[in-house]
C-alpha positions as CSV (number, residue, x, y, z in Angstrom):
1,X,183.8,114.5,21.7
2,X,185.9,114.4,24.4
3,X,187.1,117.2,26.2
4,X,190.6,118.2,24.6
5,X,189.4,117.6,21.5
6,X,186.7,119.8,22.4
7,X,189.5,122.6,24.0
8,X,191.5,122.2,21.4
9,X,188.6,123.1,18.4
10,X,187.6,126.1,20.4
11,X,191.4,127.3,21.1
12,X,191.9,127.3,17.2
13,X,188.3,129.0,16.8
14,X,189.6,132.1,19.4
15,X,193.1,131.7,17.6
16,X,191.3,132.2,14.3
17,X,189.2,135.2,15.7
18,X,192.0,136.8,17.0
19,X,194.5,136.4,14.9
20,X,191.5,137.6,12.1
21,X,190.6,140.9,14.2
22,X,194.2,141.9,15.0
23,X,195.2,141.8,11.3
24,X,192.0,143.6,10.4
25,X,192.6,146.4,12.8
26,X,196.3,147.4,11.7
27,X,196.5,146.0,7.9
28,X,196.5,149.8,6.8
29,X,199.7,150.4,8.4
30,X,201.6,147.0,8.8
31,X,202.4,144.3,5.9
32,X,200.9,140.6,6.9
33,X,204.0,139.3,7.4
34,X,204.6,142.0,11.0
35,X,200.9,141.0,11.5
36,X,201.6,137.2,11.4
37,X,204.7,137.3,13.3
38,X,203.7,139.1,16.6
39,X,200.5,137.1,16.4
40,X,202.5,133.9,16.5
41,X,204.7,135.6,19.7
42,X,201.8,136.0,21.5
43,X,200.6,132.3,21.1
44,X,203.5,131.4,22.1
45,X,204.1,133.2,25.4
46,X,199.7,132.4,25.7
47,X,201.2,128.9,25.5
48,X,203.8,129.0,27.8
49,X,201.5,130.7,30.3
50,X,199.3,127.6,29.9
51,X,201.7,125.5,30.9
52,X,203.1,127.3,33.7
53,X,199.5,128.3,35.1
54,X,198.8,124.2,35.2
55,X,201.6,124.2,38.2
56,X,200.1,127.6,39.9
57,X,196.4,127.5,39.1
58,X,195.4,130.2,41.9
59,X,197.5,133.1,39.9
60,X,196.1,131.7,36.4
61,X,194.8,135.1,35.6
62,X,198.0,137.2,36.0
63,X,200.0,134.7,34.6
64,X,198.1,134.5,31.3
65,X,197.7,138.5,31.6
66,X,201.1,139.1,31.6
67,X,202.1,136.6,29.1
68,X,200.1,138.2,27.0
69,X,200.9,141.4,27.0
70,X,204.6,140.1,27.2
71,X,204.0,138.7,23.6
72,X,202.7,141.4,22.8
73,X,205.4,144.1,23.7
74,X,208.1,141.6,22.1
75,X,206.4,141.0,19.2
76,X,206.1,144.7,18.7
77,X,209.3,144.9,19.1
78,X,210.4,142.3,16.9
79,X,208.5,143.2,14.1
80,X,208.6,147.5,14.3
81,X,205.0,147.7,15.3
82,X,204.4,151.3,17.4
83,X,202.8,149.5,20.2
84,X,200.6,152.2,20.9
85,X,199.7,151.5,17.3
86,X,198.3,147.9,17.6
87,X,197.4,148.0,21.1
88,X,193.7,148.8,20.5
89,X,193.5,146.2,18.0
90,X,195.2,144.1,20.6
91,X,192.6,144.5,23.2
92,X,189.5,144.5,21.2
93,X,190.7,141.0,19.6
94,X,190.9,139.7,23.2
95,X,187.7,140.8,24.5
96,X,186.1,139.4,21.2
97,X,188.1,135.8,21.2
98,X,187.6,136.0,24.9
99,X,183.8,136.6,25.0
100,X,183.4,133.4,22.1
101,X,185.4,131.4,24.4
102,X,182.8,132.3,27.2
103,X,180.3,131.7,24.8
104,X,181.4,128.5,23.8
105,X,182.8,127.2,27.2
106,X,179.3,128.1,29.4
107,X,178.3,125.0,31.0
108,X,177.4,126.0,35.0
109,X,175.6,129.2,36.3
110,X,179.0,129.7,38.3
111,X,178.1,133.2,39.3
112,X,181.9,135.2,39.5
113,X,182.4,133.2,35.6
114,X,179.1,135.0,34.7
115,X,179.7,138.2,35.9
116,X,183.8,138.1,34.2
117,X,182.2,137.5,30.9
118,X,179.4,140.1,31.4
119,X,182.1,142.4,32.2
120,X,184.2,141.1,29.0
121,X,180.5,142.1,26.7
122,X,180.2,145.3,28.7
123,X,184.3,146.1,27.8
124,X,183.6,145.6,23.8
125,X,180.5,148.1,24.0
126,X,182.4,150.8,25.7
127,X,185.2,150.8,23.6
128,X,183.5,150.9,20.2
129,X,181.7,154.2,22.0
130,X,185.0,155.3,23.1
131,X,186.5,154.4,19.9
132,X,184.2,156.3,17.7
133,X,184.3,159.3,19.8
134,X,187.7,159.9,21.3
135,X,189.4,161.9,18.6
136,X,186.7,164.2,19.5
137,X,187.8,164.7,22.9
138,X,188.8,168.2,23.5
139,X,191.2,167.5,26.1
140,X,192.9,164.7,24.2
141,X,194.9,166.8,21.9
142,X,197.0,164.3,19.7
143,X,194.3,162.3,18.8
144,X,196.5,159.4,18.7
145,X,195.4,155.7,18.5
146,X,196.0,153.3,21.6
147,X,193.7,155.8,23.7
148,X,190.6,153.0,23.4
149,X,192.7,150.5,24.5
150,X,193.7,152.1,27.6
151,X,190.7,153.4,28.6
152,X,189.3,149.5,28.6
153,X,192.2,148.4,30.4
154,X,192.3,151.0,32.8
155,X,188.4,150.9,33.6
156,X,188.2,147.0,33.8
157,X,191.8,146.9,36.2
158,X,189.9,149.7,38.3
159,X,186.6,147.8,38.3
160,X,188.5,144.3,39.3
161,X,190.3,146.4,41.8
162,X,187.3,147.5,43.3
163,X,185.1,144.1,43.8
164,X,188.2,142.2,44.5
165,X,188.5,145.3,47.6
166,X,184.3,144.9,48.2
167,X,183.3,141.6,47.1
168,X,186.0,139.3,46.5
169,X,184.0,136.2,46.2
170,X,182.3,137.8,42.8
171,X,185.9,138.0,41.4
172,X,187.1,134.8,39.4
173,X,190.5,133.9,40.0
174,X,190.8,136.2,42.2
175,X,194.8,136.2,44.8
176,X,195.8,138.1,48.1
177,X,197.2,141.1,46.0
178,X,194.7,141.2,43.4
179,X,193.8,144.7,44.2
180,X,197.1,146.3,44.5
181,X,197.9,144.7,40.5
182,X,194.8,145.7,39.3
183,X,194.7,149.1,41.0
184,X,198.4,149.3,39.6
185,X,197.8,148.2,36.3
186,X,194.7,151.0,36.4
187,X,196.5,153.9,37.1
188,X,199.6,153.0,34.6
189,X,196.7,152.8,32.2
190,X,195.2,155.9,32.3
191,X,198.5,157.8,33.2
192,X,199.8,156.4,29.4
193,X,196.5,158.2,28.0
194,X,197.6,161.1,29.5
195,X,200.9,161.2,28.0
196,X,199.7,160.2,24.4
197,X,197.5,162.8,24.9
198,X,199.8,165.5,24.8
């Protein structure tokens, strides 16, 4: 099999696992139709980013991030989705598409690949403990959803932040600013828990 064939199976696999998980996670509140459309936005801005990153492969990873949480905010937005709603379901469908594409896709013992994917399996465990446990939290009054989500994105931003400041060579696709975004990105993070916390 050759090897777009072979990209292309496993892109509609992770599509499928996504698109699967996302629904799953917000069909109590949302109709499939809201569901299906902001899934489609964010293949659509993921495929943009694909395109664009072929012409600046050294910021593939903040290109692809951004896209798609830029799908993500206008698909919201298109279809009436709270994003704080969805945005859990949002992040665990990535880190579980994600981790299958690692899965799928492990070919080398490339050591900074290795250690992003461990990082990706060591993500989905903390946030189903987080997510079991948060509306629990004392100090996190309104018990509102979106508060697992966060947590993961803050915590694997500060950890990126941190080896990319220490050990950038263990850091895949790793750029000049890398620490200042991913520091950034951190602290937006956790600030938002703090305000849907109150």
């Amino acid at each position: 099999m050759s090897d777009w064939i072979f990209t292309a199976v496993v892109s509609v696999i992770c599509t499928l696992i996504f698109s699967f998980s996302f629904w799953r996670g917000i069909k109590e509140d949302y109709i499939s139709s809201q569901i299906f459309s902001t899934t489609v936005t964010i293949f659509i801005t993921f495929t943009i980013a694909a395109v664009i990153a072929n012409y600046f492969k050294e910021y593939r990873f903040w290109i692809f991030a951004f896209a798609l949480i830029l799908g993500y905010i206008i698909g919201c937005y298109r279809n009436a989705i709270k994003i704080y709603d969805g945005y859990d379901s949002f992040i665990v469908s990535l880190l579980i598409s994600g981790l299958v594409s690692g899965v799928i896709f492990f070919n080398s013992v490339d050591l900074p690949k290795i250690i992003f994917y461990i990082s990706i399996a060591a993500s989905l465990l903390v946030y189903f403990l987080v997510h079991r446990q948060y509306k629990s939290f004392i100090w996190y009054r309104s018990g509102k959803r979106g508060f697992s989500g966060l947590f993961i994105t803050g915590l694997f931003f500060l950890i990126r932040s941190v080896v990319s400041l220490i050990k950038p060579e263990l850091t895949i696709m790793v750029t000049t600013y890398d620490i200042f975004i991913s520091g950034l990105i951190s602290f937006v993070s956790f600030l938002n828990i703090f305000i849907l916390g109150k």
